[in-house]
C-alpha positions in Angstrom: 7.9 50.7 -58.9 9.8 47.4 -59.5 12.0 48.2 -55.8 8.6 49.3 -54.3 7.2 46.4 -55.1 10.1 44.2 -54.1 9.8 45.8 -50.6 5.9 45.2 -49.8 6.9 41.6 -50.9 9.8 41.5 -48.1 7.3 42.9 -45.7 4.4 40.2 -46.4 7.2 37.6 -46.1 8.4 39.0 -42.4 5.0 38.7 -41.2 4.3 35.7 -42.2 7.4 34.1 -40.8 6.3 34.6 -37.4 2.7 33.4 -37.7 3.9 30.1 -39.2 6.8 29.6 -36.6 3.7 30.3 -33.9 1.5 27.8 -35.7 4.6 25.1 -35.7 4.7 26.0 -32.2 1.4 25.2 -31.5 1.2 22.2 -33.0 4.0 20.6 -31.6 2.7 21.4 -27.9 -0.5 19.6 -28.7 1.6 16.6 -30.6 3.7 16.0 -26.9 0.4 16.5 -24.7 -1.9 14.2 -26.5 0.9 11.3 -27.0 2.5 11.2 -23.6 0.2 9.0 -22.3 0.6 6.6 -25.8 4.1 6.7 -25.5 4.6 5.5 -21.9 1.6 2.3 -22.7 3.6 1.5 -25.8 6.6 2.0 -24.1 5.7 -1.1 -21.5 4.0 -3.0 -24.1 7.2 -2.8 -26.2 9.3 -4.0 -23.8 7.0 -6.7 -22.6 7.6 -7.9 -26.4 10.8 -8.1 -26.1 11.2 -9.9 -23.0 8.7 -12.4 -24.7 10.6 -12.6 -27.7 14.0 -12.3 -27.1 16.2 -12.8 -23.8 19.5 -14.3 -22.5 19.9 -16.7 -20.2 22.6 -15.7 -16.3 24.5 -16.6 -14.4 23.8 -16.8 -10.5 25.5 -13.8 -9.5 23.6 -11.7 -12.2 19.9 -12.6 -10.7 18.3 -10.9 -8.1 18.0 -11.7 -4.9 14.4 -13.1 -4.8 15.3 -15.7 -7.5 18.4 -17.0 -6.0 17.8 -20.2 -4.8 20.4 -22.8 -5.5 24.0 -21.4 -5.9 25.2 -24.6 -6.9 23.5 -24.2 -10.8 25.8 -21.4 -12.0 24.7 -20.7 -15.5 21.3 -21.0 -17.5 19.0 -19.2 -15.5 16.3 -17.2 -16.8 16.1 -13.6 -16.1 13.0 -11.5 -14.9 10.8 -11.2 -17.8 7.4 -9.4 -16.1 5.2 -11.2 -19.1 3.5 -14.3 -18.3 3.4 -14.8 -22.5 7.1 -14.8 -21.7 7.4 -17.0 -19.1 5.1 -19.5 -21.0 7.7 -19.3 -24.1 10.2 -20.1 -22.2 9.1 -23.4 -20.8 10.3 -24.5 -24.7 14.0 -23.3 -24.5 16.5 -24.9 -22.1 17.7 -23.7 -18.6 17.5 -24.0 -15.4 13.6 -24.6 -14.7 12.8 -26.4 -17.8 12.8 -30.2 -16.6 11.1 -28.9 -13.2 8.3 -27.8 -15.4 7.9 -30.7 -17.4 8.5 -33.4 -14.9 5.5 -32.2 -13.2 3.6 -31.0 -16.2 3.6 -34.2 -18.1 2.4 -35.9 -14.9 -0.2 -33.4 -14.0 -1.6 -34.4 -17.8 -1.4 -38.1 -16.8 -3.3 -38.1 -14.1 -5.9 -35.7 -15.2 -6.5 -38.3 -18.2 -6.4 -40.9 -16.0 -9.4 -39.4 -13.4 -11.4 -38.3 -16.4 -11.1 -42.2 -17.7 -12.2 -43.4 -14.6 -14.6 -40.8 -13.6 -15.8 -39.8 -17.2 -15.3 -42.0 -20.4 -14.8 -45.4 -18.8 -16.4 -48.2 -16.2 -13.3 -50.1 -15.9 -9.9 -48.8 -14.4 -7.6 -50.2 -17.4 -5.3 -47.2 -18.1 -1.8 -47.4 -17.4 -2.6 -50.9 -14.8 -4.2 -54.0 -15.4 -7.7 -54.0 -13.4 -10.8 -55.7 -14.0 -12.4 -52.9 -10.8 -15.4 -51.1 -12.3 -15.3 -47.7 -10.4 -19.6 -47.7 -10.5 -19.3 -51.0 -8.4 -17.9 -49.6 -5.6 -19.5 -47.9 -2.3 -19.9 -44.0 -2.6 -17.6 -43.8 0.3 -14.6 -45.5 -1.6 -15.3 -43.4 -4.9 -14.5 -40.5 -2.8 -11.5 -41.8 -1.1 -9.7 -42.5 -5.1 -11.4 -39.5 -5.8 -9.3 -37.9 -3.2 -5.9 -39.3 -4.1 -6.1 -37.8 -7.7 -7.4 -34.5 -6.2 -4.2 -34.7 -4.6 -1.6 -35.9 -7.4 -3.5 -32.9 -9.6 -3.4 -30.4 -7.5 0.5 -30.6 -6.0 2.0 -31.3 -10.2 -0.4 -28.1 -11.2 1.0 -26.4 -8.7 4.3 -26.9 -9.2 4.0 -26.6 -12.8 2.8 -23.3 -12.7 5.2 -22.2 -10.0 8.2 -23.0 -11.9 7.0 -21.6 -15.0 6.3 -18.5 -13.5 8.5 -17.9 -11.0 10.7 -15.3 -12.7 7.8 -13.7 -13.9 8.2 -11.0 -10.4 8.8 -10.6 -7.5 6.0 -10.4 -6.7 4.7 -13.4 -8.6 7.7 -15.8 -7.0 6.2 -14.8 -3.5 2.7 -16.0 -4.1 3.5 -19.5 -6.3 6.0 -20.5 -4.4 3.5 -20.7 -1.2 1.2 -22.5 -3.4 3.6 -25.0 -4.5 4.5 -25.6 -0.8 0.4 -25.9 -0.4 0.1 -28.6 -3.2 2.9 -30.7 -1.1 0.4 -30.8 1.7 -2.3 -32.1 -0.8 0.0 -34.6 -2.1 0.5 -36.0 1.6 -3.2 -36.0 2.5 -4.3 -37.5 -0.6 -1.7 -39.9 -0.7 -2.7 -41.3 3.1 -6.3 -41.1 2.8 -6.8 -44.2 1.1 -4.0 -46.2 3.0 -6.2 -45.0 6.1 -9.4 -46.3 5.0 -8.3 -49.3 3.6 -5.8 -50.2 6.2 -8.1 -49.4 9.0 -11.4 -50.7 6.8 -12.3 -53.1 9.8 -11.3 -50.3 13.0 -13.3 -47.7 12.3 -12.2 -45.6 15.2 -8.7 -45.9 14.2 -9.5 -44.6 10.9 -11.4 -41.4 12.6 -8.8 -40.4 14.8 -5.7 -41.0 11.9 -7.8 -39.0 9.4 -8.8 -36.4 12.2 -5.1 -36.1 12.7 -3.8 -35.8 9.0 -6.5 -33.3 8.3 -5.1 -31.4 11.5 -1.1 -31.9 10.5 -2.3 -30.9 6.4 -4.0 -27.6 7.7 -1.2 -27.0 10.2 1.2 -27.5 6.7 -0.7 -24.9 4.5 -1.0 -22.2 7.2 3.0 -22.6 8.0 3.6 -22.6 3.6 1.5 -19.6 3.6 3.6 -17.3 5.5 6.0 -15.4 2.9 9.4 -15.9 4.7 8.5 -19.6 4.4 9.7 -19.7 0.9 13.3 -17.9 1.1 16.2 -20.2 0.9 17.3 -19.6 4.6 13.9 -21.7 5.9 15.1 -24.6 3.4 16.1 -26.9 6.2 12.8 -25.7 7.7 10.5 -26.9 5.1 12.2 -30.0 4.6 11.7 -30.9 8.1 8.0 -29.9 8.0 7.2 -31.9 5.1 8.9 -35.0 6.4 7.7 -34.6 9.7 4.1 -35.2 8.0 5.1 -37.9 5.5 6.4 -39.8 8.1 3.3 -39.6 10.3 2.6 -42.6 8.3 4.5 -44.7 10.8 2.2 -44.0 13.4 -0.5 -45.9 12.2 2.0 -48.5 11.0 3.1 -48.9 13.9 -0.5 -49.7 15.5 -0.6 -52.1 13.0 2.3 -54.3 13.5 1.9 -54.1 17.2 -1.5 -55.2 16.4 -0.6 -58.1 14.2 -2.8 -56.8 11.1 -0.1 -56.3 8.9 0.6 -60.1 9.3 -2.9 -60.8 8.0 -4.1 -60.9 4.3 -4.2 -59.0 2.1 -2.8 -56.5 3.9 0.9 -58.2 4.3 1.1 -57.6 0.3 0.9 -54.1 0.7 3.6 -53.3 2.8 6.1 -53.3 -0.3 4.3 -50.4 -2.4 4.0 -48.3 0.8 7.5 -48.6 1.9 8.7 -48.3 -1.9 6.3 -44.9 -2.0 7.8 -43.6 1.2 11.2 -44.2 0.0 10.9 -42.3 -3.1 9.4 -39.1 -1.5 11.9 -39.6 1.1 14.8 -39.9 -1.5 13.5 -36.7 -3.7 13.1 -34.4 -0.6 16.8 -35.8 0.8 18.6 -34.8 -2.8 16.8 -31.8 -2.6 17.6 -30.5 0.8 21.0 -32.0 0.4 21.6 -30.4 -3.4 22.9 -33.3 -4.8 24.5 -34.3 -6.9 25.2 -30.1 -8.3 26.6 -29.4 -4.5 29.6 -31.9 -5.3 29.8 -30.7 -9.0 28.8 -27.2 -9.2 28.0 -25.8 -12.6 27.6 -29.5 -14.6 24.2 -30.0 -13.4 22.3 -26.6 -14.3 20.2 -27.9 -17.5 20.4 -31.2 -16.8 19.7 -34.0 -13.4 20.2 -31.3 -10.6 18.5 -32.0 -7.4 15.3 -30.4 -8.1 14.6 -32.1 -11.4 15.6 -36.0 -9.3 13.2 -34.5 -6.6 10.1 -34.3 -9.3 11.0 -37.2 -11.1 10.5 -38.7 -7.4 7.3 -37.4 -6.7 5.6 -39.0 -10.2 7.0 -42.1 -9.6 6.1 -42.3 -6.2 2.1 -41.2 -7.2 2.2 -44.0 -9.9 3.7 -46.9 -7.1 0.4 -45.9 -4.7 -1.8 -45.8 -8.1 -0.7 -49.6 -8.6 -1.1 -50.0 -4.7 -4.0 -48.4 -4.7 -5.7 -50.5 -7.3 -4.9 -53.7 -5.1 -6.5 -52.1 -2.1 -9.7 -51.7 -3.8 -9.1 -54.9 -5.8 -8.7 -56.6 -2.6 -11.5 -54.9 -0.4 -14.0 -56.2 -3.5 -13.0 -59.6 -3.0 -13.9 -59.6 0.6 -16.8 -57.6 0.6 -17.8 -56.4 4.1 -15.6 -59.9 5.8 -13.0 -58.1 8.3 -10.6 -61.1 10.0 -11.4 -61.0 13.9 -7.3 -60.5 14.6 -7.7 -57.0 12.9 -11.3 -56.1 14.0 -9.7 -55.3 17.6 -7.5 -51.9 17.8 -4.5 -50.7 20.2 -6.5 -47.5 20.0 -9.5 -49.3 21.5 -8.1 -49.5 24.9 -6.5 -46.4 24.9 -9.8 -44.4 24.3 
């Protein structure tokens, strides 16, 4: 009894094995089916956290090719990261794009302070400059033209700021900021010679048209030419310097009309010159260094955190926006002062007799 017993035991046992085996089975087909699709999303998002979290700083050599841009900076350079929290993180450790991100970022918050105190919380330009010019005082028409010069500050320092922070971001992502940034140049420009137009040119109103029809031509000629996507590659460097200078120094034609003129002889407009030519040299300056890649191309690898061209090139560009704030403010000044008087010597226009 005891050994027949034993053996229906042995038998229960066998075919049980099989049925739980199949039901192991089973589940684990079900387990990989339903979580494949889990795995891979968690897969991504775990690897975005670590590239927002954690990552080393290369070397030149070790980036691709889209984010190789200066191969005089040898060391500090952020890698791809693919995660704009990332990107954003990194704007608060040091390398390579740190100062070109807060250059411009801290000047992008100055000047959108100083618009919404002259725009919005205050009558009286005081911030930063001396003024006793209450903004509601003035004509519509000159309202607009300031207006214009801090669209213009804002937009090419909120540009950049968002280029460089999120230039390693992709491929993908470098193509499309990078043409912005080049865009917000052309901003920078127009709204930076808008003003000098309409104030220069206060009393020759035909001058004025055909200069602004021009700059608005030369600033849409600018953004179409930044827009193309082989525009942005290191090999059209030269290229884009050129360009951009070629339109900053389109300045000079109106100049000229005015010395040959005689109106830059007359007051107030003699005591602009200095601010204008001390504006023109900086962006001139900060676009040579950065062409030229100096001072890194004489010391490469000692400038990659710290004062390499593009950094000097930035620093520039604020400086230059705060000399034509200050000019700026004695233009309008000025123009208050003399209400609707234009001085007969610079009522007539070169222009005039050409058209």
């Amino acid at each position: 009894m005891s050994e027949t017993k034993g053996s229906i035991k042995k038998r229960r046992r066998k075919r049980k094995t099989p049925q739980s085996g199949a039901q192991s089975e089973v589940t684990m087909e079900d387990l990989l089916s339903s979580s494949s699709s889990s795995l891979v999303a968690s897969g991504i998002s775990h690897i975005e956290k670590i590239a927002s979290r954690a990552w080393n700083a290369v070397s030149f050599d070790s980036l691709p090719e889209w984010l190789r841009d200066n191969e005089f900076l040898h060391y500090h350079h952020r890698p791809p990261m693919y995660s704009i929290r990332g990107c954003i993180k990194s704007i608060f450790r040091m390398h390579t794009e740190t100062w070109n991100i807060w250059t411009h970022l801290v000047g992008f918050v100055f000047f959108v302070s100083l618009t919404l105190s002259v725009y919005c919380f205050r009558d009286y330009i005081t911030f930063l400059f001396e003024s006793n010019i209450v903004i509601s005082d003035l004509p519509w028409q000159e309202q607009v033209v300031i207006f214009i010069f801090f669209l213009g500050a804002m937009t090419c320092l909120f540009c950049s700021t968002v280029f460089h922070t999120l230039c390693n971001h992709s491929q993908a992502a470098h193509s499309i900021l990078s043409r912005c940034d080049y865009s917000g140049i052309a901003f920078l420009i127009t709204g930076s010679s808008i003003p000098c137009y309409y104030y220069f040119f206060y009393c020759r109103q035909l001058s004025r048209h055909i200069h602004t029809a021009i700059l608005a031509a030369l600033c849409v000629t600018c953004i179409c030419v930044s827009l193309w996507s082989k525009f942005s590659t290191p090999k059209y460097r030269p290229l884009r310097f050129g360009m951009f200078v070629a339109f900053g120094l389109y300045a000079v034609v109106p100049g000229l009309e005015l010395i040959l003129s005689g109106g830059l002889l007359i007051k107030p407009y003699a005591g602009y010159i200095t601010g204008v030519v001390l504006m023109g040299s900086l962006y001139l300056i900060g676009a040579s260094l950065y062409v030229l890649r100096v001072p890194e191309r004489f010391f490469p690898g000692k400038f990659d955190v710290w004062a390499h061209s593009h950094q000097l090139f930035h620093v520039c560009v604020v400086l230059a926006a705060l000399v034509h704030y200050d000019t700026l403010l004695s233009m309008v000044r000025d123009r208050l002062a003399l209400g609707e008087e234009c001085d007969p010597r610079n009522s007539a226009s070169i222009l005039q007799f050409v058209y």
